[in-house]
C-alpha positions as CSV (number, residue, x, y, z in Angstrom):
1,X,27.9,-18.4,16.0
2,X,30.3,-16.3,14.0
3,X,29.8,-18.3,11.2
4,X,26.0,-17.4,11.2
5,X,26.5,-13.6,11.8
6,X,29.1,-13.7,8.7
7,X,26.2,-15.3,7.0
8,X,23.5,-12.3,7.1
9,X,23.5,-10.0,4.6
10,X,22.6,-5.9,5.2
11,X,19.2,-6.4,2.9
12,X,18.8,-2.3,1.4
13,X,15.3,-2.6,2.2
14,X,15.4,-1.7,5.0
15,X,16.7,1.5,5.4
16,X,14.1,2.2,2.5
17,X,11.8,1.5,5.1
18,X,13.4,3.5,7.7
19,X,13.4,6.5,5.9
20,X,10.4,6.0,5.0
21,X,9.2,6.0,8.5
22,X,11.2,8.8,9.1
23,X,9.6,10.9,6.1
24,X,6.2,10.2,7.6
25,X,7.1,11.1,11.5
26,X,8.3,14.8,9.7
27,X,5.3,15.0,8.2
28,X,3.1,14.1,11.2
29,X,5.3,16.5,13.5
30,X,5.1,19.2,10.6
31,X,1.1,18.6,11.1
32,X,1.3,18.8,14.9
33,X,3.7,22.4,14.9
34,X,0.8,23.8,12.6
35,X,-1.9,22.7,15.2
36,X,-0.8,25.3,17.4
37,X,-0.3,25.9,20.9
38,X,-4.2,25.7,22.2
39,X,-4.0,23.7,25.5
40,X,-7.2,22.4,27.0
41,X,-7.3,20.2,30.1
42,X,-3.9,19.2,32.1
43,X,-2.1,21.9,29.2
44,X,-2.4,18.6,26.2
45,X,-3.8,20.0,23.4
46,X,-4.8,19.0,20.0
47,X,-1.4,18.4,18.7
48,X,-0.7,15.5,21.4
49,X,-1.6,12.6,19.4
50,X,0.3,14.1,16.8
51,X,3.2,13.8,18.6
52,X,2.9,11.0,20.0
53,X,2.6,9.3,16.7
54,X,5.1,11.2,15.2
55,X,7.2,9.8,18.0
56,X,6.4,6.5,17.4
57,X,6.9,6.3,14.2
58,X,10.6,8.1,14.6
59,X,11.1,4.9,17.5
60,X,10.0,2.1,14.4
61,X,12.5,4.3,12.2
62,X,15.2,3.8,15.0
63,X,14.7,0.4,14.9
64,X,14.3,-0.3,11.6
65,X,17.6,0.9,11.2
66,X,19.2,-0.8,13.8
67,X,17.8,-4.5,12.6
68,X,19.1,-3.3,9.2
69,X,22.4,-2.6,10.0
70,X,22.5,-6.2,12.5
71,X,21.4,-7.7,9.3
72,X,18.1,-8.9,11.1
73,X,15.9,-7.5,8.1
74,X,13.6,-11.0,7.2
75,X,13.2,-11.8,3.7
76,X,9.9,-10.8,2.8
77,X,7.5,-13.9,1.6
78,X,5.8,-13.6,-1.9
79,X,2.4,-12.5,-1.9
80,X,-0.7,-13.3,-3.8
81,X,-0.4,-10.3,-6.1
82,X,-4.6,-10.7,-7.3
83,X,-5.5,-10.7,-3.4
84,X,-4.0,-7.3,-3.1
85,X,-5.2,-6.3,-5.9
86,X,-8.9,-7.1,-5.0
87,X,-8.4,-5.6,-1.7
88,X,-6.9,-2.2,-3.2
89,X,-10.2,-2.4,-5.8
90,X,-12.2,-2.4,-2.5
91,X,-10.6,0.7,-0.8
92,X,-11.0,2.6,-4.0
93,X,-14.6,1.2,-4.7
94,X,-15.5,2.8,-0.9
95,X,-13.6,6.3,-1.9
96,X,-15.1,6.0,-5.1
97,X,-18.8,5.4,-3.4
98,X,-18.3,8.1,-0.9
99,X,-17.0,10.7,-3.5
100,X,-20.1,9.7,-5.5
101,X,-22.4,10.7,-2.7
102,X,-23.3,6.6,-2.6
103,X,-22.9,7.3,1.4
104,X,-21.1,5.4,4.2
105,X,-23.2,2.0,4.1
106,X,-23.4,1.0,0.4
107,X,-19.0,2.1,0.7
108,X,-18.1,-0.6,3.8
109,X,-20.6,-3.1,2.1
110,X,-18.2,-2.7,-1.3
111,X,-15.2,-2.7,1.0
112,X,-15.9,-5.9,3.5
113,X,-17.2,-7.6,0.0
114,X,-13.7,-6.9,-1.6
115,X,-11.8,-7.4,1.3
116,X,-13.4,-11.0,2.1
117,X,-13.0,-11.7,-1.4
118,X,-9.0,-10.6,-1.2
119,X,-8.7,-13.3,1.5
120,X,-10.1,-15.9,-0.3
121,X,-13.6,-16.2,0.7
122,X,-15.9,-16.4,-2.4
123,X,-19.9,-15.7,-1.1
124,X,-19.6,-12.4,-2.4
125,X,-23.5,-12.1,-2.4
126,X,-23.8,-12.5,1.4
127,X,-20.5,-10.8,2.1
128,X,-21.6,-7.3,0.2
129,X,-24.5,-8.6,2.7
130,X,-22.7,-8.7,5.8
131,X,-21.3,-5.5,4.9
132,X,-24.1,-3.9,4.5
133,X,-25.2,-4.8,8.3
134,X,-22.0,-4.2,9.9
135,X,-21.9,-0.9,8.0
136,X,-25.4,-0.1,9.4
137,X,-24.5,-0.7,12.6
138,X,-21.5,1.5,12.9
139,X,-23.3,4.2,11.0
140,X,-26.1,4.6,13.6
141,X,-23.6,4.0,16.5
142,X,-21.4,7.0,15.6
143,X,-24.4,9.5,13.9
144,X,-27.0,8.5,17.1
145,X,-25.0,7.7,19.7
146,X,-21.6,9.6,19.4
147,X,-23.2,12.4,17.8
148,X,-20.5,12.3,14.7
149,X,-21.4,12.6,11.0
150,X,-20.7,10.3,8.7
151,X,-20.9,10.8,4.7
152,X,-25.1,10.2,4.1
153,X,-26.0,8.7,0.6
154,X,-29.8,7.6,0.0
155,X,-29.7,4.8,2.3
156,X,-28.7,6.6,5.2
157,X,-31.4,9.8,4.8
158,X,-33.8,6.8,6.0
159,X,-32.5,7.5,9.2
């Protein structure tokens, strides 16, 4: 037993990612203090998400730093560096479509396309497909039903 705990090495990583953690809940309690102090029902305002987040990311800082210094950090496995890539193409094709005025659907159609091609599916004619549904379907449930607006390009002034 003594022999194994001998055996693990403090990886540096992590407290990378603990302070990166811990950079991020400053930020997000930084946000939350500039919300304000409007309260609405039961006296939780806007800022209570905030905090809550920010406080959950200071607890996965906490820990990260704790499994560091046990030396519990896992060794990361290698990853499929073209995968990412593709999958990174697809979240900047969908800011890229949206900034362009293409509009929500055509952007999660480019995104679900990408992103099933990043996991190593390769129908990317019915995936850009599949996107396109599922993109209409979320698009009229949050602009008719919720009420919420979503970024309209050509295809969505049809509705």
């Amino acid at each position: 037993m003594t022999q194994q705990k001998e055996d693990r090495k403090i990886a540096p990583v992590g407290f990378v990612i603990a302070a990166g953690l811990l950079i991020l809940a400053a930020f997000v309690a930084n946000d939350a203090v500039g919300m304000g102090a409007v309260s609405s029902y039961a006296g939780i305002g806007p800022s209570a998400a905030s905090w809550a987040v920010a406080a959950g990311l200071g607890l996965l800082a906490a820990g990260t730093l704790v499994s560091t210094l046990r030396g519990e950090v896992p060794t990361p496995e290698p990853s499929d560096r073209a995968a990412v890539l593709t999958i990174v193409a697809g979240i900047a094709a969908m800011i890229a479509t949206i900034s362009a005025g293409g509009g929500f659907i055509p952007a999660m159609a480019l995104l679900f396309g990408l992103t099933a091609r990043g996991f190593g599916r390769r129908a990317l004619a019915t995936d850009l497909g599949i996107g396109v549904m599922l993109g209409l379907i979320v698009y009229l449930g949050f602009t008719k039903l919720l009420a919420l607006s979503l970024p309209q390009g050509p295809i969505e002034r049809l509705f």
